[in-house]
Phi, psi and omega in degrees: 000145175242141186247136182253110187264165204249042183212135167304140175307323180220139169233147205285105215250158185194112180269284184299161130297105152245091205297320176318315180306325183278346184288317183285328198289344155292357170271317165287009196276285218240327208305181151001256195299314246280168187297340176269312192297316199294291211294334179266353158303336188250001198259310185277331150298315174343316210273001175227022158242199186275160183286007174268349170246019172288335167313314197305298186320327189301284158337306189290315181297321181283334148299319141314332147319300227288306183323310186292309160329300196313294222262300136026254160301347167264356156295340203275318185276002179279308199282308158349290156357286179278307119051272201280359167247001166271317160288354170246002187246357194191085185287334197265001166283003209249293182223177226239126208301315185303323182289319187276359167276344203251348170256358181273310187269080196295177192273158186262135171252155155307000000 
């Protein structure tokens, strides 16, 4: 059983927005090599060694969560920024004039 505290383990400080930066850590996210492939590997060897190191294995897989948490939120804050100053200088990159005529105006009934 995993008990989930609502904090990080180490916190993350991102001063700039920079999305290039966040491009790689998403390789490390997800890639290969990456914090997701490492936690089901090890999440999945459990079941195919002797039962006195599967607690150890366990461990280890719940811990590359912890990682993935990390690696995560400083994408979100590399990224986040930029979001949201594209969505307020520049809306109609967001959504297409027909769909935002259709959210300014509901349809007239009959």
């Amino acid at each position: 059983m995993w008990y989930y505290e609502k904090k990080l383990q180490y916190p993350v400080r991102v001063g700039i927005c920079n999305p290039s930066v966040a491009k790689f850590l998403i390789e490390q996210y997800g890639g290969a090599d990456g914090e997701l492939a490492a936690a089901l590997r090890y999440l999945n060897q459990r079941y195919t060694i002797p039962s006195r190191v599967i607690g150890l294995l366990n461990d280890i897989g719940t811990e590359e969560f912890a990682h993935l948490e990390m690696i995560a939120t400083m994408v979100y804050k590399l990224t986040v920024s930029k979001l949201l100053h594209i969505n307020i200088l520049f809306p109609s990159l967001l959504y297409s004039k027909k769909s935002a005529k259709k959210m300014e105006s509901p349809p007239k009934r009959r």
